[in-house]
Backbone bond lengths (Angstrom), bond angles and torsions (degrees), N, CA, C in turn:
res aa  C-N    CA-C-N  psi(-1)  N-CA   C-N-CA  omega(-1)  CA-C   N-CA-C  phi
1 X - - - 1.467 - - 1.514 111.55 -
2 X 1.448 120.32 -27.04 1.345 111.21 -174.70 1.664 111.79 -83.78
3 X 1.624 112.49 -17.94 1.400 103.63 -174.69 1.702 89.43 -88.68
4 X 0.884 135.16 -7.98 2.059 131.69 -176.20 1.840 77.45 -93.60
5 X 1.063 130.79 10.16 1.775 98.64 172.22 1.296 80.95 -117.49
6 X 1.243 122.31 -51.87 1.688 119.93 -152.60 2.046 111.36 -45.02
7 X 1.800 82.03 -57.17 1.953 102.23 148.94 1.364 108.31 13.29
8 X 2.012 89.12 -89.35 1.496 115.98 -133.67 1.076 83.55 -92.56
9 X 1.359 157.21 -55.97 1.416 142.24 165.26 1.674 124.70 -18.74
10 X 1.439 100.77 -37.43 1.120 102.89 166.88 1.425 146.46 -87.60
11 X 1.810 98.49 -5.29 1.463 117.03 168.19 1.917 117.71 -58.58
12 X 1.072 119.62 -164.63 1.435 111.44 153.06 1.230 105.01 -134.66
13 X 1.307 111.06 -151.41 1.615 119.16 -155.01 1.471 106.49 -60.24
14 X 1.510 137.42 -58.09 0.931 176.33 -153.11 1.702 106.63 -71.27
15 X 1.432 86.97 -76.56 1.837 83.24 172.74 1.451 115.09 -70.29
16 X 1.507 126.61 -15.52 1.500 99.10 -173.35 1.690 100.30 -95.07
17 X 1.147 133.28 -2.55 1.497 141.16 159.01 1.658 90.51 -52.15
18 X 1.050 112.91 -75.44 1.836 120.03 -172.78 1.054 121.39 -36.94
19 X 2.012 116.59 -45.31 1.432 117.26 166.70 1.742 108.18 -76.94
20 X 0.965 105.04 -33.80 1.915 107.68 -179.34 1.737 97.40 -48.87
21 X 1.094 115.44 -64.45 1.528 131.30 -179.66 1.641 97.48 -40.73
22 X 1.021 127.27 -82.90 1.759 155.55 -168.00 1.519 80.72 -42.24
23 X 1.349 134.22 -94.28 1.532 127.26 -159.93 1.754 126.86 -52.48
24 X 1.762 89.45 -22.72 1.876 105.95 170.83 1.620 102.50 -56.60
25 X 1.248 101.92 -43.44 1.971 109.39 -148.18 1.698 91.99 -82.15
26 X 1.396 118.19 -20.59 1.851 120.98 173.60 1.103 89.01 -68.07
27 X 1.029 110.66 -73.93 2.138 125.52 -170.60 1.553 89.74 -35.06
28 X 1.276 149.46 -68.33 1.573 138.34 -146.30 1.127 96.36 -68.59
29 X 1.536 133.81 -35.05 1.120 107.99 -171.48 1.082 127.80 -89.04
30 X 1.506 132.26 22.78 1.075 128.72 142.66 1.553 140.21 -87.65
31 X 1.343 95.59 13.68 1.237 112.18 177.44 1.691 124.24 -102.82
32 X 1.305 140.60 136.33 1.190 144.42 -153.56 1.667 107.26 -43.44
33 X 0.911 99.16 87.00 1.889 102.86 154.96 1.375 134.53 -66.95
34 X 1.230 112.08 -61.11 1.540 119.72 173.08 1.943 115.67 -99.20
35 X 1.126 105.70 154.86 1.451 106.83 160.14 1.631 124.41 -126.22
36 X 1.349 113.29 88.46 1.459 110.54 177.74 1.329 103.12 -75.12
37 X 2.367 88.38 157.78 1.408 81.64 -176.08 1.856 73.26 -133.23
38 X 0.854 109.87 122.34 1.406 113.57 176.58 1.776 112.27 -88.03
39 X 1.513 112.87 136.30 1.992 110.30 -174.18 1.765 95.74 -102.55
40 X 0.788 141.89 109.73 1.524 133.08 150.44 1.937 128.06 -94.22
41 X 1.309 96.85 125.82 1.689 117.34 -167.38 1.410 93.12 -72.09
42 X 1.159 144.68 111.43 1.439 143.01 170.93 2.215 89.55 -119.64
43 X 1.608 86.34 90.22 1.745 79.07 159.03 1.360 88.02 84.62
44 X 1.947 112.20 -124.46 1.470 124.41 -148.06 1.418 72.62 -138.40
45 X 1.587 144.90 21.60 1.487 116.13 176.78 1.906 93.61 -116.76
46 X 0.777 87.90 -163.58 1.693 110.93 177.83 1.268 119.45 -160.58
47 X 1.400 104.56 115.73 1.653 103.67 175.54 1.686 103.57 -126.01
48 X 1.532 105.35 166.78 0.975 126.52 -144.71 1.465 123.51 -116.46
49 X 1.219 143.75 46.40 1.589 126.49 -129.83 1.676 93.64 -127.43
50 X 1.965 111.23 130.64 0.829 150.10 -169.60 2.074 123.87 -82.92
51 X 0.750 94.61 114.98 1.950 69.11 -167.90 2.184 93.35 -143.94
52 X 1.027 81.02 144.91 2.018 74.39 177.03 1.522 106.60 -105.67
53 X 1.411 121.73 163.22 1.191 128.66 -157.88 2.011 98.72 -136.10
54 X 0.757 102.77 128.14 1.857 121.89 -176.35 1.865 97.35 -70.43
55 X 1.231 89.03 167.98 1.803 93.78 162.07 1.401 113.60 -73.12
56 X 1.443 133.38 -52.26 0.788 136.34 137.31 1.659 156.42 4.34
57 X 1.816 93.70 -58.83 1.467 122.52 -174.39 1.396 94.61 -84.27
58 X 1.639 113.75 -30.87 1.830 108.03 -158.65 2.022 85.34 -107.47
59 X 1.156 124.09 63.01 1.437 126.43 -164.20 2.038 103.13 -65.71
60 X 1.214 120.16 112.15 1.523 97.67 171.80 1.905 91.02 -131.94
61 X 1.600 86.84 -138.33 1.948 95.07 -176.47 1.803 95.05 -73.92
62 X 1.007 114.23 -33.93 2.068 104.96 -153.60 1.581 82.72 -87.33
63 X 1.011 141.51 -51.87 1.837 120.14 -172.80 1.224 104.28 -74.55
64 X 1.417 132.33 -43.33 1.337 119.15 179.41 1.836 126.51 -44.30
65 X 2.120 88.97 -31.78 1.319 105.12 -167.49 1.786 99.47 -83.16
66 X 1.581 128.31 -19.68 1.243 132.77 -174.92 1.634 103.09 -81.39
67 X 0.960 113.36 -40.94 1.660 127.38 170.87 1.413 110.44 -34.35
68 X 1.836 99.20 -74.70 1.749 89.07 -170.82 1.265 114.55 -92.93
69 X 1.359 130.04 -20.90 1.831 111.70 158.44 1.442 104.65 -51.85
70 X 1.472 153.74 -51.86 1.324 137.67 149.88 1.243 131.19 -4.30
71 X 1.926 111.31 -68.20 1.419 118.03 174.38 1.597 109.39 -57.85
72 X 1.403 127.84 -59.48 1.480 152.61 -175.98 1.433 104.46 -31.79
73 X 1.735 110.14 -62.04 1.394 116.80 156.54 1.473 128.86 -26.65
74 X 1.466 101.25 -70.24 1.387 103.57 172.81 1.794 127.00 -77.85
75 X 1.526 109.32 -6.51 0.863 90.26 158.84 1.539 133.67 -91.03
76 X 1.487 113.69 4.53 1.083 105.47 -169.61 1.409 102.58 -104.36
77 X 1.554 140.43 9.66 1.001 131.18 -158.84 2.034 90.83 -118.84
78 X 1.739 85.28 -27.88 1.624 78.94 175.13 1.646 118.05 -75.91
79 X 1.753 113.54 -2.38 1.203 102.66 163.91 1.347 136.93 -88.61
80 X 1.639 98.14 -3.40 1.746 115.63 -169.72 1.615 85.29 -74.33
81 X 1.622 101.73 -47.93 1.657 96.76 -161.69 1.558 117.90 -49.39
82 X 1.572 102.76 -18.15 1.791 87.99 -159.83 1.811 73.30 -103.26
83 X 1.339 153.58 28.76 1.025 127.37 146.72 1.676 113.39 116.24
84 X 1.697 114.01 -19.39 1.358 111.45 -162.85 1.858 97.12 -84.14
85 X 1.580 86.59 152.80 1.342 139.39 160.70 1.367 119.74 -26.35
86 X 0.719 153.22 36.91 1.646 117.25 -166.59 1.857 110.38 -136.39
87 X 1.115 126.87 -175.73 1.362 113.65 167.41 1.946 118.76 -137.21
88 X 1.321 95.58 147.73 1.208 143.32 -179.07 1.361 113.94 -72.37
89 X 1.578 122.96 114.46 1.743 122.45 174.67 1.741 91.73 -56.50
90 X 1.372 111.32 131.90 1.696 104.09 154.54 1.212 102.19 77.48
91 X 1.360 142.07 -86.90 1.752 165.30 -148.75 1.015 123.11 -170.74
92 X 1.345 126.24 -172.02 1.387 131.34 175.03 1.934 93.09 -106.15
93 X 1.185 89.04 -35.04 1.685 100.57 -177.51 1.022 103.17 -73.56
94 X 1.400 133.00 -38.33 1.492 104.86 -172.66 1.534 112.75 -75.49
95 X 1.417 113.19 -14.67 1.580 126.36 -168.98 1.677 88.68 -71.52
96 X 1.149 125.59 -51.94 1.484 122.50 -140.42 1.765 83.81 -91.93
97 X 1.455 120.87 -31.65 1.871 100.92 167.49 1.632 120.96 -73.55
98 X 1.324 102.68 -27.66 1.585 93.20 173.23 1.905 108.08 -66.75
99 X 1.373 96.48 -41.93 1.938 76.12 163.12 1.184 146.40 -98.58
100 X 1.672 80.09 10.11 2.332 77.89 155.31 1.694 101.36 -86.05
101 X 0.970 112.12 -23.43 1.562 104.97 -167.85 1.170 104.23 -95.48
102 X 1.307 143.65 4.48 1.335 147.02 169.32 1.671 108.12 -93.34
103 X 1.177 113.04 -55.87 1.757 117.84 155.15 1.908 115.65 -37.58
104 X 1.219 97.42 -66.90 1.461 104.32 -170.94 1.508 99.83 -59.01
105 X 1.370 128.48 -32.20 1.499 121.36 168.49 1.481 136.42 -66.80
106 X 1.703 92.17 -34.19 1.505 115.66 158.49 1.880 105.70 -47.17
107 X 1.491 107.61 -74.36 1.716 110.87 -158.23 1.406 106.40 -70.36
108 X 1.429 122.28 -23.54 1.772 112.38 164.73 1.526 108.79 -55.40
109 X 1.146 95.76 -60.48 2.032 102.28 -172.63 1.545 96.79 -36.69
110 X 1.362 123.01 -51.56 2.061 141.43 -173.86 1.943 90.31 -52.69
111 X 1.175 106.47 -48.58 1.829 90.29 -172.91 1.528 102.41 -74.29
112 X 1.166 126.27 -25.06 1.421 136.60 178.14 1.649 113.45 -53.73
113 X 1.389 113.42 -69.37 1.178 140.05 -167.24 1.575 114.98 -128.91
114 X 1.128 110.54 81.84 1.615 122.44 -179.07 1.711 107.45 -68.83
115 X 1.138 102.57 169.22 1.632 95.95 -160.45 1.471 85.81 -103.71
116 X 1.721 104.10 172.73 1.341 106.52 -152.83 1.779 88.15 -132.82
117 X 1.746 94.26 154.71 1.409 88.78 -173.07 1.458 87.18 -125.93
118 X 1.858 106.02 159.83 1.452 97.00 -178.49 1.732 106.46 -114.97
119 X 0.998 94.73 173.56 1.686 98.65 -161.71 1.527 120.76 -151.15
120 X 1.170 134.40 153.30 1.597 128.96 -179.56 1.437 121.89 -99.44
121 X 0.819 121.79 -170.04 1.645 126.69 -170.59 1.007 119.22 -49.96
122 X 1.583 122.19 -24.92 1.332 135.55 -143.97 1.304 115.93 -150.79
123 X 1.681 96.84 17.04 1.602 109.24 166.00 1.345 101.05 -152.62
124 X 1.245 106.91 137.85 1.693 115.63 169.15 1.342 115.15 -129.94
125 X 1.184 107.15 144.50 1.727 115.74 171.34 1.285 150.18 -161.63
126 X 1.232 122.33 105.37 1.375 130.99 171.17 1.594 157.08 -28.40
127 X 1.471 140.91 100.15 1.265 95.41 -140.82 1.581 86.82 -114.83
128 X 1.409 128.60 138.90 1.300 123.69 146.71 1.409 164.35 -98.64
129 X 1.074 159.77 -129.82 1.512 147.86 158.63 1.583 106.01 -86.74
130 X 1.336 115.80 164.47 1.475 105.80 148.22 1.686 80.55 -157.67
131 X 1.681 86.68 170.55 1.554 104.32 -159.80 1.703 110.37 -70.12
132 X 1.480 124.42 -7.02 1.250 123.51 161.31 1.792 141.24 -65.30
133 X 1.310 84.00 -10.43 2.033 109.53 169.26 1.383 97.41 -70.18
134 X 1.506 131.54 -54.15 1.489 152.22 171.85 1.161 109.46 -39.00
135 X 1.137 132.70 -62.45 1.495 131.69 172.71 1.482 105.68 -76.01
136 X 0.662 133.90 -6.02 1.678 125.78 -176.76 1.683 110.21 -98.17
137 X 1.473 98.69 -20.12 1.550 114.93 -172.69 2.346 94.37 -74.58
138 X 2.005 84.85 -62.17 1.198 91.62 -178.52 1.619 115.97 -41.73
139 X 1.079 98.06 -64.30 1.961 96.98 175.24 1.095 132.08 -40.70
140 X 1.841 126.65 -31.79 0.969 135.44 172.17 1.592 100.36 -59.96
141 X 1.227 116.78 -64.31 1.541 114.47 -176.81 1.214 131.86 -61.66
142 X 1.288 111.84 -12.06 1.407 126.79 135.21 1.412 136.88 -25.30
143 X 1.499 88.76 -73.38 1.322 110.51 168.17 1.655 129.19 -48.90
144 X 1.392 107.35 -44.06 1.717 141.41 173.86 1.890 98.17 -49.11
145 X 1.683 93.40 -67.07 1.412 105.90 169.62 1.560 121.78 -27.60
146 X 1.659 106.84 -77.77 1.841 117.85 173.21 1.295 104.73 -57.37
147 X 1.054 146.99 -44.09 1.460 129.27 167.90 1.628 116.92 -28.16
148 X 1.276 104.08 -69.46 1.391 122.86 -149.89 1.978 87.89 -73.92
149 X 1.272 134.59 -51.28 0.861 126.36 169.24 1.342 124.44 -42.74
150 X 1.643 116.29 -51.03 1.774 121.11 157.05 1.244 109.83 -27.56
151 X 1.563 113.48 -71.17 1.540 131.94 -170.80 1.341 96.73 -53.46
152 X 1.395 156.05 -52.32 1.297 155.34 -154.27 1.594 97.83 -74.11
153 X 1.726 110.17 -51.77 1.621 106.78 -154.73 1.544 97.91 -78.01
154 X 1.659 131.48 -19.67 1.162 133.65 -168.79 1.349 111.16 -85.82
155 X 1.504 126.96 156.05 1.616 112.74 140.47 1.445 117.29 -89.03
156 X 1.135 118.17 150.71 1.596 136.00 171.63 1.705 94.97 -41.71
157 X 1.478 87.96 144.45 1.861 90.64 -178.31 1.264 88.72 -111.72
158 X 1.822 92.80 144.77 1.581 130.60 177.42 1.270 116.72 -45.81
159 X 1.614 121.98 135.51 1.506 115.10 -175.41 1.283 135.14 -71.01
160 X 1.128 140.56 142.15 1.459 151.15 -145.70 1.948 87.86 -76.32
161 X 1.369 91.45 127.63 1.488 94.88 172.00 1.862 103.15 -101.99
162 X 1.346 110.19 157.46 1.297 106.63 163.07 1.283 111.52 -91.61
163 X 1.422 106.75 160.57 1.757 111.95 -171.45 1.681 91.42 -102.10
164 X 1.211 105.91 153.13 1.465 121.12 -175.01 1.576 107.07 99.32
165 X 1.389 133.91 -57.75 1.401 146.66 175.12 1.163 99.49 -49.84
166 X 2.103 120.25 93.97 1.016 111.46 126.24 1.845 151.67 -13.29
167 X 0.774 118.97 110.02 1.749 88.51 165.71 1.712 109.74 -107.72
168 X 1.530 79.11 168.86 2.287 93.18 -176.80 1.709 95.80 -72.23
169 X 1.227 84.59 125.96 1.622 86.40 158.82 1.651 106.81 -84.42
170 X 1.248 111.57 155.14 1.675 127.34 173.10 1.053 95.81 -77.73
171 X 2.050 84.22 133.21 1.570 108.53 179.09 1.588 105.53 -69.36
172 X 1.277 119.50 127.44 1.763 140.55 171.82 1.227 72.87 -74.04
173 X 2.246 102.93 124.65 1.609 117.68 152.29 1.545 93.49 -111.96
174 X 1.363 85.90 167.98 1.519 116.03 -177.17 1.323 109.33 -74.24
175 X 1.192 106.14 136.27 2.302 91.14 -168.36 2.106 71.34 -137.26
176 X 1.673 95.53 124.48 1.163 117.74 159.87 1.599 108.32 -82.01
177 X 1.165 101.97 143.50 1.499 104.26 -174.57 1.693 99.00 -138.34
178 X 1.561 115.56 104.95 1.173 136.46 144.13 1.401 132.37 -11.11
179 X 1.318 138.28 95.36 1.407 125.60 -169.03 1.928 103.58 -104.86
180 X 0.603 127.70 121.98 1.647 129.88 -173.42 1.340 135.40 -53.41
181 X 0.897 120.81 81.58 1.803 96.82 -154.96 1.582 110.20 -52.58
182 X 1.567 107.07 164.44 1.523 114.86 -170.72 1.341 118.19 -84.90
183 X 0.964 122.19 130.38 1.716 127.93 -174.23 1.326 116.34 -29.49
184 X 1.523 135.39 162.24 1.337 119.56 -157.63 1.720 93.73 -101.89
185 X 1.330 119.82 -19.49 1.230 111.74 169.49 1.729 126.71 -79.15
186 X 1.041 99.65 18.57 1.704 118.20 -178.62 1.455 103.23 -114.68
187 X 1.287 126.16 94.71 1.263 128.95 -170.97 1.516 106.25 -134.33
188 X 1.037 102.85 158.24 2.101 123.63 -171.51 1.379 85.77 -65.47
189 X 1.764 92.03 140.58 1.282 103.74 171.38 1.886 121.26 -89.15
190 X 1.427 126.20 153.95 0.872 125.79 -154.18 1.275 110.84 -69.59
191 X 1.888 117.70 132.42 1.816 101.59 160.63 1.550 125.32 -79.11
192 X 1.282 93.47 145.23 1.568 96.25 177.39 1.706 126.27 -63.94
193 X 0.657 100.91 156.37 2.172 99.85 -168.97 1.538 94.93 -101.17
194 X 1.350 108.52 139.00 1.419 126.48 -158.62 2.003 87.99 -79.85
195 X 1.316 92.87 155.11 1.883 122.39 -169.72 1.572 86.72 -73.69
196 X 1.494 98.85 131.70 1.499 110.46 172.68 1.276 106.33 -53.80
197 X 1.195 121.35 167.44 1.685 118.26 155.24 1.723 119.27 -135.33
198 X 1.328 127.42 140.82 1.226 138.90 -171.29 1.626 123.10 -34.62
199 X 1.153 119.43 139.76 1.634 114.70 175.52 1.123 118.03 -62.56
200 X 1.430 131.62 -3.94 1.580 122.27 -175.90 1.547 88.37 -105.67
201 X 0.971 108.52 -60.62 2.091 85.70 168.24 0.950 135.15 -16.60
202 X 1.703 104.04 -64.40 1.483 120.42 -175.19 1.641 107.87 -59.21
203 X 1.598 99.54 -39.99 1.925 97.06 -177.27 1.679 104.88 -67.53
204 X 0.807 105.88 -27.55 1.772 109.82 178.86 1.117 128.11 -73.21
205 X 1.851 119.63 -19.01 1.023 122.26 -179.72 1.630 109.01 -122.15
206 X 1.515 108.06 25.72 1.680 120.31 -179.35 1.513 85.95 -81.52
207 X 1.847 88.71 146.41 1.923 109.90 -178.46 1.844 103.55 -61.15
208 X 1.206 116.81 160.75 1.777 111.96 177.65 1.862 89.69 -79.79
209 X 1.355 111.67 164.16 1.376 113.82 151.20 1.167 127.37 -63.50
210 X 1.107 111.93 157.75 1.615 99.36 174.28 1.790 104.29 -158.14
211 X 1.274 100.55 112.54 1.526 130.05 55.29 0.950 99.29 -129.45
212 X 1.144 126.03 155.07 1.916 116.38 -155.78 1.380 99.08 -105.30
213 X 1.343 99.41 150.09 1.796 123.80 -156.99 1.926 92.47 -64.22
214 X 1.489 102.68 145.02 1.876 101.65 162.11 1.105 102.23 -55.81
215 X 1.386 94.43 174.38 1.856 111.58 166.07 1.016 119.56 -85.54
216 X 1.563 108.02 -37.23 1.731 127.10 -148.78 1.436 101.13 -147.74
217 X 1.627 111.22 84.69 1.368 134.47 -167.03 1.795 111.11 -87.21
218 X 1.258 115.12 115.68 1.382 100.49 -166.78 1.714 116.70 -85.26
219 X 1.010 134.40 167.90 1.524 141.46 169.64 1.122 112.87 -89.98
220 X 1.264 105.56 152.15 1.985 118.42 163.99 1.640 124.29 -40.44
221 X 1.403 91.55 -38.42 1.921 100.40 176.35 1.196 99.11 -61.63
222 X 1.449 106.79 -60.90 1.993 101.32 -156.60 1.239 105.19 -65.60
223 X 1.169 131.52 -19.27 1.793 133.23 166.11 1.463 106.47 -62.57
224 X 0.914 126.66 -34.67 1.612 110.92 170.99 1.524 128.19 -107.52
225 X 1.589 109.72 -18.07 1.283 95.87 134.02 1.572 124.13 -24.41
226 X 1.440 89.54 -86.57 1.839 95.59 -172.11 1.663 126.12 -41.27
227 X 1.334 98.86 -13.28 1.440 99.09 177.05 1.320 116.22 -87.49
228 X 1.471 108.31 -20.94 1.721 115.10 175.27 1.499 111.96 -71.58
């Protein structure tokens, strides 16, 4: 009992309406569903005897089928509570409205078509409503109700990937990116012009000639001198 509280403490608003709903609709069915009235021929008299029948007591396919979407319900909400993992077609909400509305479709069809009992020559019997089909109907739609509210407060869970299936990564394109040129009134700022420098510098740092002049340049005479 303490891990079924710890659970439901741990549901929220939504799901514990869903299990509240889910354990109501077990609970109805123990409550009077049908009313047979069975006739028995004893001799030349006829008597008459009355008895009510549970969801339960009158067991066929549609209570059997209200039963375990009931349990299913609760079991799946008692697994959110303790925390596990797992996934859900659609929601958890949409699961838990398709079975209020699958129940509530079940117990209309039950006011429709009451189940039939069989009997011999010398017994006959009738079967009728009783006001516990009514509440069992209500609860189902109940149930339909907390679903759809689940489904509203949740988002739809992400689709089941298979393991092994790579996927393509997206082809990376080349994105040229535009740089602007700068306005035409935005222009480089001016360089400064290098500091004159002095004329005795400049004479000091003039290239030598080259090939640099003799010292001692001779004349036409002394050339023929030397030849004499």
């Amino acid at each position: 009992m303490t891990r079924l509280a710890r659970a439901f403490r741990a549901l929220d608003s939504e799901q514990r309406l869903a299990a509240t709903a889910a354990l109501a609709l077990i609970v109805t069915m123990l409550l009077p569903w049908y009313s047979k009235t069975d006739t028995v021929i004893v001799g030349n008299a006829v008597k008459a005897t009355q008895t009510s029948l549970s969801g339960i007591g009158a067991m066929s396919f549609v209570e059997a089928a209200v039963l375990l979407v009931s349990l299913g319900v609760l079991a799946l909400l008692f697994a959110r509570g303790e925390g596990r993992n797992f996934h859900m077609p659609g929601s958890d909400g949409a699961v838990v409205l398709l079975a209020g509305a699958w129940t509530a479709l079940l117990i209309f069809f039950r006011l429709l078509d009451k189940p039939s009992l069989s009997g011999t020559q010398r017994i006959t019997a009738t079967v009728g409503l009783e006001w516990g089909i009514f509440f069992a109907l209500a609860t189902a739609c109940l149930l339909a109700y907390a679903g759809w509210r689940m489904r509203a407060a949740s988002p739809p869970e992400p689709p089941i990937v298979r393991r092994g299936v790579r996927r393509r990564r997206p082809v990376e394109e080349e994105v040229t990116v535009m740089t602007p040129l700068p306005h035409r009134d935005v222009r480089a700022d001016p360089v400064p012009a290098r500091p004159a420098q002095p004329a005795a510098s400049r004479a000091g740092r003039r290239r030598p000639r080259y090939p640099p002049a003799p010292s001692d340049q001779l004349s036409l005479d002394d050339v023929e001198n030397d030849r004499n």
